[in-house]
GUPA-88137 format. One record per residue: residue in three letters; x, y, z of N, C-alpha, C in turn. Coordinates in nm, 3 decimals. Example, Ala and Ser with C-alpha at 12.3 -4.5 7.8 and 13.67 -1.06 7.14 Angstrom:
2
(node "ALA" (1.319 -0.569 0.780) (1.230 -0.450 0.780) (1.320 -0.330 0.780)),
(node "SER" (1.285 -0.225 0.708) (1.367 -0.106 0.714) (1.290 0.003 0.787)),
This chain:
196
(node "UNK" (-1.693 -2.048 0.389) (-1.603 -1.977 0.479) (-1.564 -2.068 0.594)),
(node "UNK" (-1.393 -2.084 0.587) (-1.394 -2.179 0.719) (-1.328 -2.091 0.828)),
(node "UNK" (-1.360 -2.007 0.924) (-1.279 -1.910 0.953) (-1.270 -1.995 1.119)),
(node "UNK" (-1.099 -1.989 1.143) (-1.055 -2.074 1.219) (-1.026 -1.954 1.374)),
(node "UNK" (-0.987 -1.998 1.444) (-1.023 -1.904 1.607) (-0.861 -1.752 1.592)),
(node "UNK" (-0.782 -1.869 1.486) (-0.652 -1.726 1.428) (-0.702 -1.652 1.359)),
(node "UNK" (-0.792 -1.692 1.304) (-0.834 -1.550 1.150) (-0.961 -1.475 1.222)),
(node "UNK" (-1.008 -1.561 1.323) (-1.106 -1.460 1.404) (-1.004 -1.316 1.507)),
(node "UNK" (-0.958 -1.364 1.547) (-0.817 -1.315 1.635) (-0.789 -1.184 1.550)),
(node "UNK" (-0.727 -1.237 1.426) (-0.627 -1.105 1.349) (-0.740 -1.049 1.308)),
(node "UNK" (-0.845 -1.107 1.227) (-0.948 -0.991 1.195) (-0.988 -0.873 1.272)),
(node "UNK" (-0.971 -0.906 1.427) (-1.026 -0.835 1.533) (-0.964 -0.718 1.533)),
(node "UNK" (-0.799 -0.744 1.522) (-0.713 -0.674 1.525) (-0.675 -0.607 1.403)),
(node "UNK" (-0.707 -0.629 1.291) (-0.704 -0.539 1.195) (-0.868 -0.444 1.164)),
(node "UNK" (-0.949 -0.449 1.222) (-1.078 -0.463 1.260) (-1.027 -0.299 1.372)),
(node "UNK" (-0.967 -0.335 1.445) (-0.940 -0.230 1.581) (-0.860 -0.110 1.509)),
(node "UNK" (-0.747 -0.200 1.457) (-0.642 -0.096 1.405) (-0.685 0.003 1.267)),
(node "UNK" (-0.801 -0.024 1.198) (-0.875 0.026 1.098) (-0.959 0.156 1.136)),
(node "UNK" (-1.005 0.072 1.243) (-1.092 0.198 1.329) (-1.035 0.278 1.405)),
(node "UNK" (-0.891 0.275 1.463) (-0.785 0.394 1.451) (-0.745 0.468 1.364)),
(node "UNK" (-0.737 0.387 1.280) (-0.683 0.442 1.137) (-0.777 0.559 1.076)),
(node "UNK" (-0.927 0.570 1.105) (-1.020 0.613 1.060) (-1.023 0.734 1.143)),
(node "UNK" (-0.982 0.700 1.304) (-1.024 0.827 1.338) (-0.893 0.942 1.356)),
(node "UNK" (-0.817 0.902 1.353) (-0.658 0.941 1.325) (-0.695 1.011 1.231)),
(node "UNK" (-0.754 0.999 1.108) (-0.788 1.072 1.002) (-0.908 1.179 1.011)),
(node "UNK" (-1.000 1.178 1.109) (-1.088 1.247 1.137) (-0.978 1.340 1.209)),
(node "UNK" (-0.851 1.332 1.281) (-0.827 1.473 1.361) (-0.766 1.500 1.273)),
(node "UNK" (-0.692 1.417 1.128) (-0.611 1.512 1.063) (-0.691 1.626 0.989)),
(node "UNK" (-0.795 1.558 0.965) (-0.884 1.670 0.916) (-0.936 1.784 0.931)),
(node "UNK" (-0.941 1.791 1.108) (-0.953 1.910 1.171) (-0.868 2.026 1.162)),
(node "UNK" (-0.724 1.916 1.155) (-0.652 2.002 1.192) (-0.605 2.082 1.048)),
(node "UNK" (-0.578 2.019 0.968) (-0.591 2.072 0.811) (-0.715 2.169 0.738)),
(node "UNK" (-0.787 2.083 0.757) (-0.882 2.178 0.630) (-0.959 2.257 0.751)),
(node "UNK" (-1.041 2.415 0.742) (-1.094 2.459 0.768) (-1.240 2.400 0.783)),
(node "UNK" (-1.295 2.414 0.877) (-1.467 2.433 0.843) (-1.539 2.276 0.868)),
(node "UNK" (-1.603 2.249 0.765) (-1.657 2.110 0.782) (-1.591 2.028 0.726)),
(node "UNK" (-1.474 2.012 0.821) (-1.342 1.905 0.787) (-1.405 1.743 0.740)),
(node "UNK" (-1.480 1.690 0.828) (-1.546 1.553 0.778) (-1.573 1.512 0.658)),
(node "UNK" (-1.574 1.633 0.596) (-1.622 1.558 0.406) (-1.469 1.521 0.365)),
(node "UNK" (-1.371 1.546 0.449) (-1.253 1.481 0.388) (-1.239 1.343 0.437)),
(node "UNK" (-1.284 1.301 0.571) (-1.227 1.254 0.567) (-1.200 1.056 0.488)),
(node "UNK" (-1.329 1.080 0.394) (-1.241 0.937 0.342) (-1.163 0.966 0.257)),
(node "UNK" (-1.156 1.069 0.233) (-0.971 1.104 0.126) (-0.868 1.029 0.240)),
(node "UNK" (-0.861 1.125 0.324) (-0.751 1.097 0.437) (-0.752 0.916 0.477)),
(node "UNK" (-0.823 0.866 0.540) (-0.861 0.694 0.528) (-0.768 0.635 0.453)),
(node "UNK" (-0.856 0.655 0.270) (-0.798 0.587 0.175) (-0.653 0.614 0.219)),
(node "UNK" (-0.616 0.710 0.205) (-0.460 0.699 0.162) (-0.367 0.666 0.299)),
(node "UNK" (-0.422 0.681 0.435) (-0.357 0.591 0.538) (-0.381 0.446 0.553)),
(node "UNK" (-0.533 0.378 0.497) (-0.530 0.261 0.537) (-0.528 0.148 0.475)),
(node "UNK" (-0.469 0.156 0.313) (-0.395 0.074 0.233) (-0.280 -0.033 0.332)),
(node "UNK" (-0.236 -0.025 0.407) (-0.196 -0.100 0.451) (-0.240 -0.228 0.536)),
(node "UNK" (-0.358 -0.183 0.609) (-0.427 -0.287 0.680) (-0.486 -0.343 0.617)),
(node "UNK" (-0.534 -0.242 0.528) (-0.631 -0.321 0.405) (-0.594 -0.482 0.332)),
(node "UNK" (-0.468 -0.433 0.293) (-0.391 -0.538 0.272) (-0.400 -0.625 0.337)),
(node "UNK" (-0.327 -0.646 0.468) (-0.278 -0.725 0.533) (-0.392 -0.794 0.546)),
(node "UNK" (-0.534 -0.733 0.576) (-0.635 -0.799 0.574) (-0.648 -0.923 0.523)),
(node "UNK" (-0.666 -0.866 0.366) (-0.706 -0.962 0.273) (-0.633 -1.060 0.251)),
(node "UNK" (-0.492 -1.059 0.271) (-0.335 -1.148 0.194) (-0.367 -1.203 0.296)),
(node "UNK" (-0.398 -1.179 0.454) (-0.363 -1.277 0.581) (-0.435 -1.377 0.603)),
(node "UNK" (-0.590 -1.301 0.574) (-0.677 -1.388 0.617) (-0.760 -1.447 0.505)),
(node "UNK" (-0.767 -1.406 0.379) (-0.805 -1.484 0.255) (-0.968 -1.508 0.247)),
(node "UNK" (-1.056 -1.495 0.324) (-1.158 -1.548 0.329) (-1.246 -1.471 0.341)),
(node "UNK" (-1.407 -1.497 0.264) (-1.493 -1.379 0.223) (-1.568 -1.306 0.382)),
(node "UNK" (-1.602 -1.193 0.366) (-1.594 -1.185 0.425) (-1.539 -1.088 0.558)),
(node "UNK" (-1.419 -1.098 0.525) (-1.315 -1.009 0.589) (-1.326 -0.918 0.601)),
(node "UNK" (-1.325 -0.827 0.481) (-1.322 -0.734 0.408) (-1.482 -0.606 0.459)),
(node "UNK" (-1.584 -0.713 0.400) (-1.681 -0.638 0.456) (-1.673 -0.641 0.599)),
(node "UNK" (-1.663 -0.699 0.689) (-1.658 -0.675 0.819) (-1.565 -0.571 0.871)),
(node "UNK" (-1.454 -0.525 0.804) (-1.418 -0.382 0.813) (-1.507 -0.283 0.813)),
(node "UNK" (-1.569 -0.284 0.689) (-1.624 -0.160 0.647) (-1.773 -0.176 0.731)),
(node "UNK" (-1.791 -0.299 0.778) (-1.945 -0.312 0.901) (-1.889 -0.228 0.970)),
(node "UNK" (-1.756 -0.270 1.030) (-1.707 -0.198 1.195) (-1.779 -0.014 1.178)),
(node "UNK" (-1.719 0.024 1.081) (-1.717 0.164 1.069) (-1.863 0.209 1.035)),
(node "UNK" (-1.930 0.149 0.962) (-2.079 0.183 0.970) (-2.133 0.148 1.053)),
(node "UNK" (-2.160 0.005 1.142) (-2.219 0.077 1.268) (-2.169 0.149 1.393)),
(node "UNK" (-2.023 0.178 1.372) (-1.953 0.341 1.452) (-2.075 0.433 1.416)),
(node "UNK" (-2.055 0.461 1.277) (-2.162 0.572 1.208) (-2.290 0.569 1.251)),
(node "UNK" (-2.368 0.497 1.241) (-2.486 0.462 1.279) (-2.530 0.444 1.404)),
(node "UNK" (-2.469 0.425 1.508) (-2.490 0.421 1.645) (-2.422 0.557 1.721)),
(node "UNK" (-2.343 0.623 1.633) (-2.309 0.747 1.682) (-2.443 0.850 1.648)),
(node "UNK" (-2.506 0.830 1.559) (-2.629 0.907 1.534) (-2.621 0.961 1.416)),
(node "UNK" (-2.537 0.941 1.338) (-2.506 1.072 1.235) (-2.588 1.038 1.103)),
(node "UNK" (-2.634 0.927 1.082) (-2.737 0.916 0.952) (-2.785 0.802 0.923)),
(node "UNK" (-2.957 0.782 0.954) (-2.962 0.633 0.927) (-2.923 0.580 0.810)),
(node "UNK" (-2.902 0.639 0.698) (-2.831 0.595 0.576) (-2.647 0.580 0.590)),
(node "UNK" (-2.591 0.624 0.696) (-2.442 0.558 0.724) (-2.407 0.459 0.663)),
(node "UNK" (-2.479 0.351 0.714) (-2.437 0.186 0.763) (-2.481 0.146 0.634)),
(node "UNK" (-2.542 0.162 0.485) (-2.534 0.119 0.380) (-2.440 0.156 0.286)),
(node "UNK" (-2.377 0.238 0.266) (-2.260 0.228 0.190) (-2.173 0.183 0.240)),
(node "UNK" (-2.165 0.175 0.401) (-2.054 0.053 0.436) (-2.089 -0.057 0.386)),
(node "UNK" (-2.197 -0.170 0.399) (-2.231 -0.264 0.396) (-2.190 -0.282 0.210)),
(node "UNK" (-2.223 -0.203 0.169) (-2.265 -0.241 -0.007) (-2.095 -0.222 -0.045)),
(node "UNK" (-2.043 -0.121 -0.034) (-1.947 -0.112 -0.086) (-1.816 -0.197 -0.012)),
(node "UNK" (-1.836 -0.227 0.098) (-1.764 -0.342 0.212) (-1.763 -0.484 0.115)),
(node "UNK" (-1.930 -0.519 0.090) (-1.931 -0.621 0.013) (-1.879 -0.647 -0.127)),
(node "UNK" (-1.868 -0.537 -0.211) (-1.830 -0.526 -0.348) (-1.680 -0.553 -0.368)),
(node "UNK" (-1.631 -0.449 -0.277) (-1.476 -0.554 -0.264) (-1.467 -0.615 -0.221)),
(node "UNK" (-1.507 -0.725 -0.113) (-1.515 -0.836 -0.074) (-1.514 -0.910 -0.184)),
(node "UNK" (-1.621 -0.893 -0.300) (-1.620 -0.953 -0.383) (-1.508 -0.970 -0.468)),
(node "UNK" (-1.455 -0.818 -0.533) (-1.378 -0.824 -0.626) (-1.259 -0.915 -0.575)),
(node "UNK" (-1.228 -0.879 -0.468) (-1.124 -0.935 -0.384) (-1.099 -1.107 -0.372)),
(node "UNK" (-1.222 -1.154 -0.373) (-1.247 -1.304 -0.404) (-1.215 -1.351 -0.544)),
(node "UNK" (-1.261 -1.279 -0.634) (-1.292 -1.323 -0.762) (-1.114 -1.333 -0.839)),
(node "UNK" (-1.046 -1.217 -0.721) (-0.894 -1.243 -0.765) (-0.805 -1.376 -0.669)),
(node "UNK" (-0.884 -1.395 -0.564) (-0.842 -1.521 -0.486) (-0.761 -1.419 -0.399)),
(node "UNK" (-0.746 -1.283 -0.380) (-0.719 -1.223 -0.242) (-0.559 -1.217 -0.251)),
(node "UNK" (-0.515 -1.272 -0.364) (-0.347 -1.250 -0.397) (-0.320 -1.153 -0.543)),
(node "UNK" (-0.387 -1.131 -0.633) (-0.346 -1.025 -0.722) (-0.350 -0.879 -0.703)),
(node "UNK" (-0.249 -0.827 -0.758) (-0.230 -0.686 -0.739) (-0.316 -0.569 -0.820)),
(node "UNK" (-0.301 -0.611 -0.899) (-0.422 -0.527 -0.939) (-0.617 -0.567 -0.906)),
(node "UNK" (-0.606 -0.624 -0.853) (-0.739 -0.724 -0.798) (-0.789 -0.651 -0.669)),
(node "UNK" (-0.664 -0.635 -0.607) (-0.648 -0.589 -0.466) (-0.658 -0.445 -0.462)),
(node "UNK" (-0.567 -0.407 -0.566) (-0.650 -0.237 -0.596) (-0.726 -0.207 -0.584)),
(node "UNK" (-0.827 -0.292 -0.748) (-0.928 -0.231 -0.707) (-1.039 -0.273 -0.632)),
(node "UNK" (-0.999 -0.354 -0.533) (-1.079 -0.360 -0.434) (-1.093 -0.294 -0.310)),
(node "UNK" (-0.973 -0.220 -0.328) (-0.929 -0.108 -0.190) (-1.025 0.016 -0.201)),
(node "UNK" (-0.959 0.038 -0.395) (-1.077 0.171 -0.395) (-1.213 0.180 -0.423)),
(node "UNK" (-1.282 0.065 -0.415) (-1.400 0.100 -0.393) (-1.412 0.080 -0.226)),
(node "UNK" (-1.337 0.016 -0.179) (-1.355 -0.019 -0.052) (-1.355 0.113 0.041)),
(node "UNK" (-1.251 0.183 -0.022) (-1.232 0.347 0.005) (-1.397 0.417 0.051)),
(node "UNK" (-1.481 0.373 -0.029) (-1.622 0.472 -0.062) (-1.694 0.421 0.031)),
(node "UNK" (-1.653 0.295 0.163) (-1.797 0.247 0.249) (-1.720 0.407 0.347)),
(node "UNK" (-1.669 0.461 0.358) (-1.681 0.553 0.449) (-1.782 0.691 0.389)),
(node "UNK" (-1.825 0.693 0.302) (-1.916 0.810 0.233) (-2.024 0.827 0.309)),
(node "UNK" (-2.081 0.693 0.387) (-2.245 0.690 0.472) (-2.232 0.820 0.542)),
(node "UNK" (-2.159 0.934 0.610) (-2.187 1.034 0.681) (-2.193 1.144 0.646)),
(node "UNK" (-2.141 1.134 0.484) (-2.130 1.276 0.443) (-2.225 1.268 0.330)),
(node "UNK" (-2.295 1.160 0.198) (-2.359 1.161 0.141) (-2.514 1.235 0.139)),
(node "UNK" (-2.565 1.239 0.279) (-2.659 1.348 0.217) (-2.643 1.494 0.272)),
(node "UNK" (-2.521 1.518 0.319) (-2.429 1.657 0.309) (-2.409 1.679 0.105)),
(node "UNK" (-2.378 1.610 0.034) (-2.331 1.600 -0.051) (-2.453 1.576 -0.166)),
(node "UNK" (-2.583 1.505 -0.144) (-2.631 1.465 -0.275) (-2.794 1.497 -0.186)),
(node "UNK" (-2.786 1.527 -0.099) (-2.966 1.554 -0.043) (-2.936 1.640 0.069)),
(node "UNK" (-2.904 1.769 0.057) (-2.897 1.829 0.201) (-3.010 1.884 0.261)),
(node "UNK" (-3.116 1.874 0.229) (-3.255 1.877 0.314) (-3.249 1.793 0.441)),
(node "UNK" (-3.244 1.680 0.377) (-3.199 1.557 0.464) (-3.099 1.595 0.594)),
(node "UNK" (-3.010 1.603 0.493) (-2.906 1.629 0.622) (-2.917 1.729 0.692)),
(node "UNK" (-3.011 1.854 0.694) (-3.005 1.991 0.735) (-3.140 1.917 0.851)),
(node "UNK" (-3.268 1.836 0.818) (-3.338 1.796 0.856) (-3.285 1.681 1.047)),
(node "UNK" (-3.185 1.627 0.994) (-3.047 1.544 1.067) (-3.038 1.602 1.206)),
(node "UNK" (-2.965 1.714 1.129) (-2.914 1.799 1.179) (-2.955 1.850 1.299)),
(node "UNK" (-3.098 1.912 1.236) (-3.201 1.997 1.365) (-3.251 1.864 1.461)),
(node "UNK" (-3.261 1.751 1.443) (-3.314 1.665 1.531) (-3.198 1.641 1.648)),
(node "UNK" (-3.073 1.627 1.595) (-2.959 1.632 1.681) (-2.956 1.744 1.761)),
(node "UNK" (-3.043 1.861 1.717) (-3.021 1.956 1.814) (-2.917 2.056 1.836)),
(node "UNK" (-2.870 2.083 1.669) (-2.800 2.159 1.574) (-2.870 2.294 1.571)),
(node "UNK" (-2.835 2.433 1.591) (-2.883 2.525 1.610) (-2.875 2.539 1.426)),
(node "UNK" (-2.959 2.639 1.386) (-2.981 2.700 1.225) (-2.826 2.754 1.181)),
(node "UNK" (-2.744 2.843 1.268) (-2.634 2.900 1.273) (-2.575 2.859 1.247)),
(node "UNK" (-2.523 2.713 1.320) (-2.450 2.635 1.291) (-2.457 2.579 1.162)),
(node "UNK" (-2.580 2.500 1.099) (-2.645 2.433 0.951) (-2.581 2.530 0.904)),
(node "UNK" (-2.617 2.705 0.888) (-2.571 2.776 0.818) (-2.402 2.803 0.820)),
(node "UNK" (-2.358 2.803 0.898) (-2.189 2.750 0.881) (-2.111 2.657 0.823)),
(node "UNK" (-2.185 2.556 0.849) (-2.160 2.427 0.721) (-2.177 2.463 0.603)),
(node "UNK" (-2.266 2.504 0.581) (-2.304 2.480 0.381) (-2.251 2.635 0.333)),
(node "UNK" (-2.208 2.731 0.441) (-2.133 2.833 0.398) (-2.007 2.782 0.342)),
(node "UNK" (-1.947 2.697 0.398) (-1.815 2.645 0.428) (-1.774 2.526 0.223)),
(node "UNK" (-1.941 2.476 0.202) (-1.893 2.467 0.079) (-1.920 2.498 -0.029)),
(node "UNK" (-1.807 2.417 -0.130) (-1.824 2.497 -0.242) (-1.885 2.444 -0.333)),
(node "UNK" (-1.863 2.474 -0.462) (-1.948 2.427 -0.574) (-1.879 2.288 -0.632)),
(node "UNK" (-1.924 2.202 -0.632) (-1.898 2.036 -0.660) (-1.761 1.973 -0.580)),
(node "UNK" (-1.813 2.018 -0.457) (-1.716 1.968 -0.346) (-1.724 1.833 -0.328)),
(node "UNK" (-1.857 1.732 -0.430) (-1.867 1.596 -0.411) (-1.790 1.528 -0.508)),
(node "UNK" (-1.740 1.626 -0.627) (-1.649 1.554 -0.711) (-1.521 1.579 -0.651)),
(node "UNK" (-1.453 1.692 -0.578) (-1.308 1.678 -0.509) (-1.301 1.574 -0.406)),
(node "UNK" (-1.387 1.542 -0.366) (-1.383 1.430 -0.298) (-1.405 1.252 -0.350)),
(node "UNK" (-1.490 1.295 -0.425) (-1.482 1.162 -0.501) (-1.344 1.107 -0.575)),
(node "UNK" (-1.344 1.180 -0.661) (-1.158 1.196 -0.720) (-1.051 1.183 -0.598)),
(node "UNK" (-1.079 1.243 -0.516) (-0.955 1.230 -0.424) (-0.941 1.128 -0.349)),
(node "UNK" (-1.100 1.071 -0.328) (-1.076 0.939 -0.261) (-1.022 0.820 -0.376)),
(node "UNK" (-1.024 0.824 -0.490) (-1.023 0.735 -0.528) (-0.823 0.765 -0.622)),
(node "UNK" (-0.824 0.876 -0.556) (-0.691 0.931 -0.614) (-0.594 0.841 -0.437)),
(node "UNK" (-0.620 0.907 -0.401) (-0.552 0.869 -0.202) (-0.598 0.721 -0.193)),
(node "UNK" (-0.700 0.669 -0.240) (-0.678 0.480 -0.235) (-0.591 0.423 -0.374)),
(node "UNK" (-0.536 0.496 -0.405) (-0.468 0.435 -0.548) (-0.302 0.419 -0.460)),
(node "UNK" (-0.323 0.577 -0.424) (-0.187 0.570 -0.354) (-0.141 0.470 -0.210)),
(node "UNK" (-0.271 0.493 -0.139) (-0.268 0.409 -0.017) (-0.236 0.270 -0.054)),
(node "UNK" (-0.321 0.214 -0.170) (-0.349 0.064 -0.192) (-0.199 0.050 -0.220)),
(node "UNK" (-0.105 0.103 -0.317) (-0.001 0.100 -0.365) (0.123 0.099 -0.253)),
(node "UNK" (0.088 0.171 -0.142) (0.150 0.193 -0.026) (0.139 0.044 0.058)),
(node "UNK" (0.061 0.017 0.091) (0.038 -0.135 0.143) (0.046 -0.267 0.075)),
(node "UNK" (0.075 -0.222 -0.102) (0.095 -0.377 -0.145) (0.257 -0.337 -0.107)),
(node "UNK" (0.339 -0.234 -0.147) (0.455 -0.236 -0.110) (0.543 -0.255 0.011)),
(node "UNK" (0.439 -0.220 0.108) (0.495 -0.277 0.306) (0.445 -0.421 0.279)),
(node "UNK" (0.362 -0.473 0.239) (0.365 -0.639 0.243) (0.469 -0.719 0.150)),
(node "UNK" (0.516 -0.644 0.027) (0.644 -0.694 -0.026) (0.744 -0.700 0.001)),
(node "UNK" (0.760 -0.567 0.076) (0.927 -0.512 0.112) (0.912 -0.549 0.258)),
(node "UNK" (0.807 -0.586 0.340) (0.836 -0.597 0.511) (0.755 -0.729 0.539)),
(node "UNK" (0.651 -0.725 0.537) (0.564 -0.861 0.576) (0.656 -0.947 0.497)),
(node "UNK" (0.653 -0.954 0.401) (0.681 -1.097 0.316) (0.807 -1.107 0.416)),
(node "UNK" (0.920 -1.074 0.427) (1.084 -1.084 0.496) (1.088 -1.112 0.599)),
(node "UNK" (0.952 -1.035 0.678) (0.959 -1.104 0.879) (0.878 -1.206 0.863)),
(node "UNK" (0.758 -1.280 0.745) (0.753 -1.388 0.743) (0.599 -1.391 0.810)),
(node "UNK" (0.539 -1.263 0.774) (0.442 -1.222 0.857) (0.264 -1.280 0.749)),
(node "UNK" (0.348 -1.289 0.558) (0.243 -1.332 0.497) (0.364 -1.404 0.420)),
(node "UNK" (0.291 -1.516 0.351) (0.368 -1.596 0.256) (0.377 -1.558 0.132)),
C-alpha cells in the first residue's frame, strides 16, 4: 500500500460523507417504517451509498480503503454502546470486499458489485443479535438502562423472519445502489474528469 497525503485526504472525505450517508438513512427510517426502524437501516445505506462506494474504490485504488469505511461505522457502533459485537461485521465484511475489490484491480464492474454488496452487510453489527440471539440483545438492552416495556415494544414490533426481509433487501438495495454509482461515475465523474 503506497497511500500518498491525496488518497489520505479523499479517503477522509469519502470516509465523512459515508457516515452521513449512514445516518441520513437512520432518519429515513424513522420516518418510514414504524417501530424499531433500525433493522432497516442497512437496506436504506445500501441503496443510498453506491455512490461513494464507488468513488471510493475507482479514486483511490488501494487496499484498504474500503475496509476503513466500514471501520468508520463500526467503531460509531461500538463506541456509541450498542453491541460489543458491532465492530466485527464491520471489520470482516469491510475486509472481504476490500478483497474482492482488489482481486478485480478496483476497475471491473461486476467486481465492484459484488464488492458493494457484501460491503452492504458491515452495517448488520447493531441489529444481529436483535435478529439471530435476542437474549443477548434483550440482556444489552437492560444494561443500557432500557426499561422491560420498552424490550417488550421492540420484539412486539417484529415479525416472523424479519432477518430474511432484510437480508434480501439489503442485498436487493446494494444491487441497485452499486448500479446507481457505477452509473454517476460513467455518466458524471468520468466527463468532469473527476476519475479516469
Amino acid at each position: 500500500m503506497k497511500y500518498k497525503i491525496k488518497d489520505l485526504i479523499q479517503l477522509g472525505i469519502f470516509a465523512a460523507l459515508y457516515f452521513i450517508m449512514v445516518g441520513i438513512s437512520g432518519l429515513i427510517c424513522i420516518l418510514i417504517f414504524p417501530g424499531y426502524s433500525f433493522l432497516y437501516i442497512p437496506v436504506i445505506a445500501a441503496l443510498l451509498s453506491g455512490t461513494i462506494y464507488m468513488l471510493t474504490a475507482v479514486k483511490i485504488q488501494q487496499f484498504g480503503a474500503i475496509t476503513f469505511l466500514a471501520l468508520i461505522m463500526g467503531l460509531f457502533f461500538f463506541f456509541s454502546g450498542l453491541f460489543p459485537s458491532a465492530l466485527l461485521p464491520a471489520v470482516g465484511f469491510g475486509l472481504l470486499a476490500d478483497v474482492i475489490a482488489y482481486l478485480f484491480k478496483y476497475k471491473h464492474r461486476g467486481g465492484l458489485l459484488a464488492s458493494y454488496i457484501v460491503f452492504s452487510f458491515s452495517n448488520f453489527g447493531p441489529i444481529l443479535p436483535l435478529l439471530f440471539n435476542p437474549d443477548e440483545y434483550v440482556d444489552q438492552l437492560l444494561v443500557r438502562g432500557k426499561d422491560q416495556s420498552y424490550i417488550n415494544h421492540i420484539f412486539s414490533l417484529l415479525f416472523e423472519n424479519a432477518w430474511l426481509v432484510v437480508f434480501v433487501g439489503t442485498i436487493v438495495a446494494a444491487i441497485l445502489g452499486g448500479l446507481f454509482g457505477l452509473r454517476m461515475l460513467n455518466k458524471h465523474f468520468k466527463k468532469a474528469g473527476v476519475i479516469k
